[in-house]
N, C-alpha and C positions, 0 to 999 in steps of 0.2 A: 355132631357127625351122625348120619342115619344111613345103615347097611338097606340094597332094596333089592329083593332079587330080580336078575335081570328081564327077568319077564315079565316085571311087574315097575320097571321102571319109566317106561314112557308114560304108562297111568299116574303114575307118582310125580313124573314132572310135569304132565299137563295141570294134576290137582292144585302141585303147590303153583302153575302158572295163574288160575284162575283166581287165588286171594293172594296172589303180589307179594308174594316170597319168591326171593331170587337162590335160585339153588346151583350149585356150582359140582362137577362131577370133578371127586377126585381119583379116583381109577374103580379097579375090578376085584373082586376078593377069589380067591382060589383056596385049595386045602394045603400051600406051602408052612400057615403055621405065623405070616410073617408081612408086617403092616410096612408098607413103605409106602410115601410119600413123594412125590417128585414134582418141582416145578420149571416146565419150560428144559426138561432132558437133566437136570439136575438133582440130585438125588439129596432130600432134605433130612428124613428122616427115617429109623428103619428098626424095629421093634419084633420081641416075641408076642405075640396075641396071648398064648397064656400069660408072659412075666407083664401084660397090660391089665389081662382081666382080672388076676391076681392084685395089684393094685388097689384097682378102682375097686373090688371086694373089702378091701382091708384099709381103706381112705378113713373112714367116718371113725373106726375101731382104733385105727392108731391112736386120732386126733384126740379120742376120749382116753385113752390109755395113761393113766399120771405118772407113770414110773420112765 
């Protein structure tokens, strides 16, 4: 998944047109805080962006963590 700001995104999907990566938009990011996903008016999935980034910060640390 790759955020691209909106002014910068028809450059972004001409670039990735020209080496034959198919890119697929999955919507728009705002300051609500909050990832949602939806296919076809269907609401798949739907998240805090901190309790995501938190996460993925603390992935590799758990893994290694023995206890």
């Amino acid at each position: 998944m790759i955020a691209v700001k909106p002014d910068h995104a028809d450059a972004f999907l001409a670039a990735a047109n020209q080496v034959s990566i198919e890119i697929e938009t999955l919507g728009l990011a705002n300051r609500e805080g909050v990832l949602k996903v939806s296919v076809a008016g269907e609401d798949l999935f739907e998240a805090n962006t901190l309790s995501l980034l938190e996460t993925w910060e603390n992935a590799i640390p758990a893994i290694m963590d023995p206890s």
